[in-house]
N, C-alpha and C positions, 0 to 999 in steps of 0.2 A: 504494500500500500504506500502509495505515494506520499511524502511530509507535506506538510501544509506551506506554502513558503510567505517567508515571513514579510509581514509590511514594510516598504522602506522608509527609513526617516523620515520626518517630516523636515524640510529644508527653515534653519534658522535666517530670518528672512523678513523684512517688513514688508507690506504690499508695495506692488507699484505706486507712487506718488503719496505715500505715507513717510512718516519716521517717528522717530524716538528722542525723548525730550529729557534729558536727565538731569541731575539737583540746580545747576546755577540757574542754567535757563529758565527752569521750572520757578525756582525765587526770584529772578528778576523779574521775568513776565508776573508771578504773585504781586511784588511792590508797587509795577505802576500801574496795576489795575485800581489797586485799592487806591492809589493814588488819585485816580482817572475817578472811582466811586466818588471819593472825598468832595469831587470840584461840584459832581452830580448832587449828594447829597445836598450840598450848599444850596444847591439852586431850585433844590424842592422836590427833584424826581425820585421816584419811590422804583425799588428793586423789585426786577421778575425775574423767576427763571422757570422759561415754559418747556414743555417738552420736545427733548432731541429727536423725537417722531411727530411725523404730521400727515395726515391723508391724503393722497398727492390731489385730491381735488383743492385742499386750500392752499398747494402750493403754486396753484394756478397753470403760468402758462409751459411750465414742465411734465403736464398730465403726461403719462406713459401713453406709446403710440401699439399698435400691432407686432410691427415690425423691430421697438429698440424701446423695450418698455422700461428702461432704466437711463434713457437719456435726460442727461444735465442732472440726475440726482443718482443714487443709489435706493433701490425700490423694489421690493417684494412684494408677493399678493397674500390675504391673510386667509386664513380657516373660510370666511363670509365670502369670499373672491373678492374682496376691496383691496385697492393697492394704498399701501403707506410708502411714505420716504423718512428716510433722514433727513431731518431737515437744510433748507441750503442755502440760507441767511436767516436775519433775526426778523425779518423785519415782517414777510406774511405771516409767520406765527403769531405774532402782535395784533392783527388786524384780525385772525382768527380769536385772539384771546378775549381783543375787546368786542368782537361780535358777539362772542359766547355770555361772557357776562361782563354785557353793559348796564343791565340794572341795577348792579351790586357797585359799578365803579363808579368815582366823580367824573364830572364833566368839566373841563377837560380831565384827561388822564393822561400824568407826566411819566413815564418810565424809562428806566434804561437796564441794559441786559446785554450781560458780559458770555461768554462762551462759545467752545466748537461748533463749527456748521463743517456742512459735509461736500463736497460736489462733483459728479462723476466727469468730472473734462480729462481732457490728456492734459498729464503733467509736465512740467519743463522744468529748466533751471529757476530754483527759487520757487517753482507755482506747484503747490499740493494740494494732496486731493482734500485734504483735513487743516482747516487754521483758524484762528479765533476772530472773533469778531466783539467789538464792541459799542452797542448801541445807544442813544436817546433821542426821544420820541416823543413830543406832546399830540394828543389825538385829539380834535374837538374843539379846536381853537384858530378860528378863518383869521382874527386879525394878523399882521406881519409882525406884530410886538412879536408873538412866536418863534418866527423865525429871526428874527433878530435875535432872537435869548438866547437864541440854537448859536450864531455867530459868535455871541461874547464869551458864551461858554465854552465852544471849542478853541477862546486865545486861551482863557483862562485854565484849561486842562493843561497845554502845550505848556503850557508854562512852569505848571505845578509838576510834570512830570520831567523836565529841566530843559525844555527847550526853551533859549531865553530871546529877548525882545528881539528882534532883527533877525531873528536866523529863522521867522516865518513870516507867511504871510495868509491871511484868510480871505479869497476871495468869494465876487458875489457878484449875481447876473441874477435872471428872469426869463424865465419861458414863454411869459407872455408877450415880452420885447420878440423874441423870435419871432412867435406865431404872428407877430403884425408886420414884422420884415417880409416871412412869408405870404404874406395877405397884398402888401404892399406890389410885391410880385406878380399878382394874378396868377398864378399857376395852379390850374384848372385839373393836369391830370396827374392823380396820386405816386404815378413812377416815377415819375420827375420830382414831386416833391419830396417822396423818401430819397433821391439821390440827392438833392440839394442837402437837406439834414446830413447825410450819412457824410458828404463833402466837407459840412461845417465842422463835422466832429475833426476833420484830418487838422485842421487850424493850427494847433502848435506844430503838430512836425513839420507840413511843409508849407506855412506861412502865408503871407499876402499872394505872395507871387504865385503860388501854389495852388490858392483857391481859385485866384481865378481862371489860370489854366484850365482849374478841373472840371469851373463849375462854364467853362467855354467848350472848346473842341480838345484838351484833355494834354496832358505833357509825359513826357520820359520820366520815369522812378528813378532811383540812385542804381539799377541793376540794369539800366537801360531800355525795360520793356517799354511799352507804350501803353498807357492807360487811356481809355477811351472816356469825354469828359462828358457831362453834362447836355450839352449842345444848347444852352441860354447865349442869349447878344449880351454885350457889354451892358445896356441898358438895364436888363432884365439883373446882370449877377451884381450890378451897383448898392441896390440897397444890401446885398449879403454881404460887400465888403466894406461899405461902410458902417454898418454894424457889429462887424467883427474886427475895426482899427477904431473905433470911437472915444475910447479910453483918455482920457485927456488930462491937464495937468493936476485937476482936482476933481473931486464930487463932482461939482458945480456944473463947468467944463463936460462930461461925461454924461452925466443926465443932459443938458443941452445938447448935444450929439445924437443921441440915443433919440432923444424926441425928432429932431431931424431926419433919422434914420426911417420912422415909423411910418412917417408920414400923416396920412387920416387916418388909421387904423383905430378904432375904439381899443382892442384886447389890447394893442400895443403900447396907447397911453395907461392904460391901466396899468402894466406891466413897469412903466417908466416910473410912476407914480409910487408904486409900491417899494421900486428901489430908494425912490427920495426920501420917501418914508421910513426906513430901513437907516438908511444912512443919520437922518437927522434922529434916532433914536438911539444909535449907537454914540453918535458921539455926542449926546446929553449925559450916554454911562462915564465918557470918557475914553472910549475906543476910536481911535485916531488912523488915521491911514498908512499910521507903523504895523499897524495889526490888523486892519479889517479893512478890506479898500472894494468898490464896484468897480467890478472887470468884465466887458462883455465877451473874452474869449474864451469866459467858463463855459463849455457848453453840456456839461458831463447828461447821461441818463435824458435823452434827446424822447425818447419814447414814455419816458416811464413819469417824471415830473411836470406839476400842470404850474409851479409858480417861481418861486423863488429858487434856486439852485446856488451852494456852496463849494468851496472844495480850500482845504487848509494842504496848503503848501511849503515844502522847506526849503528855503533859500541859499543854504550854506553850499558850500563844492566837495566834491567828491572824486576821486579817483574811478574810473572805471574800471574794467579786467585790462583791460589794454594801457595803462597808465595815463587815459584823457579824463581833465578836467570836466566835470560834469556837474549839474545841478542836482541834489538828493532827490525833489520831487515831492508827489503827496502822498500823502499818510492819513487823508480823512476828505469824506464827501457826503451829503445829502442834501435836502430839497424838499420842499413841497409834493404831499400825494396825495392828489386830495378825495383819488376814485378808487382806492385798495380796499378799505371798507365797505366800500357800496356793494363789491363783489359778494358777500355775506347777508347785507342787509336791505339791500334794494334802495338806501337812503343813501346820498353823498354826506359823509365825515370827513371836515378838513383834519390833515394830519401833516406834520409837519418832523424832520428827523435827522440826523446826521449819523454815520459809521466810520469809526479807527479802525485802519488797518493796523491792527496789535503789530503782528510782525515787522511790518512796514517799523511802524516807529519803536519798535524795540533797537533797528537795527539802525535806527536815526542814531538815536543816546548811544550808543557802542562807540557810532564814528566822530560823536562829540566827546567821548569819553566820562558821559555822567554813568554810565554801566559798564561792566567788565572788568573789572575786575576781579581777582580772586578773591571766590566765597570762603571764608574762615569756616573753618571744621568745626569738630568739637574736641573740648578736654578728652584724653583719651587715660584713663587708671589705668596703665599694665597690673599682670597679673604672675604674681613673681612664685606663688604657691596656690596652685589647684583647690585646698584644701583647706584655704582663708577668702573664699570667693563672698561672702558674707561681708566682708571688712571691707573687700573693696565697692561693692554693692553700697554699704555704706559712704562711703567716700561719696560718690557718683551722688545717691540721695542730698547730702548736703551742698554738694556742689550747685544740684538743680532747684536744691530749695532757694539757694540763691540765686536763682537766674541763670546760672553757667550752664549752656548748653556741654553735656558731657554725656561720658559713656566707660563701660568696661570692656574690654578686648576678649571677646567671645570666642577666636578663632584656639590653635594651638598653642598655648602659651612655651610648649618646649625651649623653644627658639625665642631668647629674648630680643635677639634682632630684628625679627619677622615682627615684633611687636613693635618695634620703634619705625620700619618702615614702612608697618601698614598707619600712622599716626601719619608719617610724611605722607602719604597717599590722601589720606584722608583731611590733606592742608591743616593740620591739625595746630591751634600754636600750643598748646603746650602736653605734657606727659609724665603723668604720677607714676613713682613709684616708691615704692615701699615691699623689701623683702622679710626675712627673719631679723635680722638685724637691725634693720632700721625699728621695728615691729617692736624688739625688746628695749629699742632706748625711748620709744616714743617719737619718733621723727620721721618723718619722707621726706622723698627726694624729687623736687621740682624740674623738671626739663624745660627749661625755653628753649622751644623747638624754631619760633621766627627767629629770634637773637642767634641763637647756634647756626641756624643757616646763615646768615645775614656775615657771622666770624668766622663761620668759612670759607666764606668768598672773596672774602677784601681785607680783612684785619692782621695785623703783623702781630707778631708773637707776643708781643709788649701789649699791645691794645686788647689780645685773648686773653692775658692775664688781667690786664684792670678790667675785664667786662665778664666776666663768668655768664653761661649759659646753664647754667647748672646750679641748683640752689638747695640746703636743707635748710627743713624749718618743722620747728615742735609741730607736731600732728593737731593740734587745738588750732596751727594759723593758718593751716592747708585756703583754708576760701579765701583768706586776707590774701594770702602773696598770690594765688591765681588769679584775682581779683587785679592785684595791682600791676601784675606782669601783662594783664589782658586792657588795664586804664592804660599801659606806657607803648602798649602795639598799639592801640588806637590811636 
């Protein structure tokens, strides 16, 4: 009779476009959440956190098709045949939440909500399939005070999590300005105007010159191909490009533009209207156009946003992979939605929001240097006899009763070296010990593990003598000298 043969391993392995997050990261990302909470909390929004599944019907226009029932999300059918997903931002969860119970909540209702979303795309350098998000969101609230609140709270977070004055900037446009440049246009049939839109998004990379190329009879790419444009007259692509160079030396200057631009448009002066309005609210808080400024080449979420549109941008330079000077970019965007709740209720709910890309600005502060550096370990007790684990157990209790993040060395204590260099592994600064002998006179022995390394990299023989890394001290002052070894690393 044949043997059974046996299963192969299962290969050690993350998914495609997954990975793994281990302790600093895991802490830093921890601090400037809470940090990113803090600014939230201030300002009055109240904490959700809804469910990492949702039915792909409220996640709207990712419903699973016949053919690719898990496109744009990750999505299984349940026992009932309903399909669920993981969910794939915060933000239809939100509109599901407040649909569900809106009796129960106030009006408006301010929240924000931090956590994983999911999204089935092809991964690339930098882009996975799993990353955090972090959101806030008033629902219920048509005036632009709103969104305004959304503006000074996103300098104010930026700030508090260390980006400081000058090295961002928070811009601000209007959807409504568009749709009356497009109105302005006359343009009649819908291909044309999704190409027009789809043109205005390309605006920063390839510029004036660029759009109107595109949105004419079309130009050569950087690879040489030939993109075919538009096909609008000069006449016609005028108002797009004065709309998208309107910017001028102040407010003032730029709303005057913008209204130029619009032409008779009703939605369009609205839209202009509501920037003015925007503007002179903020800088009654005192947000100045060091930090908040109206820029009509915001044109983010061209389909999705019906009013005001944001995006917080960082200004500093950066290196690229190639050694070219580059701008870091953005790190946070929202807008006005004022039709994602009606999907649920049949009723239009103005709502109004903004989204940190965590990662994004985790890895802003890295290149500023308010993060990264190495995370301190813990106190580490060797374990000098098997047989006194009790005593050191002890130690570690008072250590933690005071605050001291610490620990006992659980692995082999055979090998006292294995135990000093699982501490250095562990960035540990400093490491108790205490054998028989020290045990019988009442005393341990302190390691300053930063100092010790710190004298043996750079200190001459003289300097290792006047600085000892190494310290005894009566067993009653064990907390005082790790205490004061751990005030003089600080």
């Amino acid at each position: 009779m044949a043997k059974d043969k046996k299963s192969p391993r299962p290969r050690a392995q993350t998914p495609k476009g997954f990975r793994d997050y281990f302790g600093t990261e895991v802490t830093e990302r921890a601090e400037m959440l809470r940090a990113i909470a803090g600014v939230y909390h201030r300002y009055g929004f109240e904490a959700l956190e809804s469910s990492g599944v949702e039915t792909v019907e409220a996640l709207g226009k990712f419903l699973p098709d016949v053919d690719r029932p898990n496109e744009g999300v990750f999505a299984w059918q349940d026992e009932d045949e309903g399909w669920m997903a993981l969910r794939y931002d915060l933000t239809a969860p939100l509109a599901r939440v407040y649909a569900q119970h809106r009796n129960e909540l106030p009006l408006p209702y301010r929240r924000y909500a931090m956590g994983p979303v999911w999204r089935n795309e092809k991964p690339g350098p930098g882009r996975f399939r799993q990353f955090y998000q972090c959101d806030a969101d008033t629902v219920g609230a048509a005036t632009v005070a709103a969104d305004a609140e959304i503006c000074a709270m996103l300098s104010d977070t930026l700030e508090a999590v260390g980006i400081p004055r000058g090295d961002y900037l928070v811009r601000v446009n209007n959807r409504k300005v568009l749709n009356g440049v497009l109105e302005c246009m006359g343009l009649s049939d819908d291909g044309q105007r999704d190409a027009v839109l789809r043109t205005i998004d390309k605006f920063d990379k390839v510029g004036e010159a660029g759009v109107r190329a595109l949105l004419g009879k079309g130009r050569l790419d950087a690879s040489g191909a030939y993109i075919d444009g538009v096909g609008l007259s000069d006449d016609q692509a005028g108002p797009v490009v004065a709309f998208l160079t309107s910017k001028g030396a102040d407010a003032a200057s730029t709303v005057a533009n913008l209204r130029a631009a619009i032409g008779a448009s009703k939605i369009g002066a609205e839209g202009v209207d509501e920037l003015e309005e925007i503007g002179g609210l903020l800088s009654a808080q005192g947000y100045g156009p060091d930090r908040i400024e109206i820029d009509p080449s915001v044109v983010r979420g061209l389909g999705y946003y019906t009013g005001p549109v944001f995006e917080a941008e960082l200004t500093f330079e950066i290196l690229d992979e190639k050694g070219r000077k580059r701008q870091f970019g953005s790190v946070a965007g929202g807008g006005r939605y004022d039709d994602l709740v009606k999907r649920f209720t049949g009723q239009a709910v103005p709502a109004t929001g903004v989204s940190i890309g965590v990662d994004r600005l985790l890895a802003a502060l890295r290149e500023k240097g308010r993060i990264g550096g190495t995370v301190q370990g813990p106190v580490v007790v060797t374990v000098m006899d098997r047989d006194r684990m009790a005593d050191y157990q002890a130690m570690v209790a008072e250590l933690r009763t005071a605050g001291i993040r610490a620990e006992v060395y659980l692995g082999n204590p055979k090998n006292f070296g294995n135990q000093l260099k699982y501490a250095d592994k562990r960035n540990s600064p400093v490491a108790v010990i205490e054998g028989g002998e020290e045990k019988a006179r009442g005393v341990v022995q302190i390691k300053d593990l930063i100092l010790g390394a710190q004298i043996a990299e750079s200190a001459s023989l003289e300097e290792w003598k006047e600085r000892p890394s190494q310290y005894e001290v009566a067993r009653g002052d064990l907390v005082a000298k790790v205490r004061e070894i751990l005030g003089n690393g600080a």
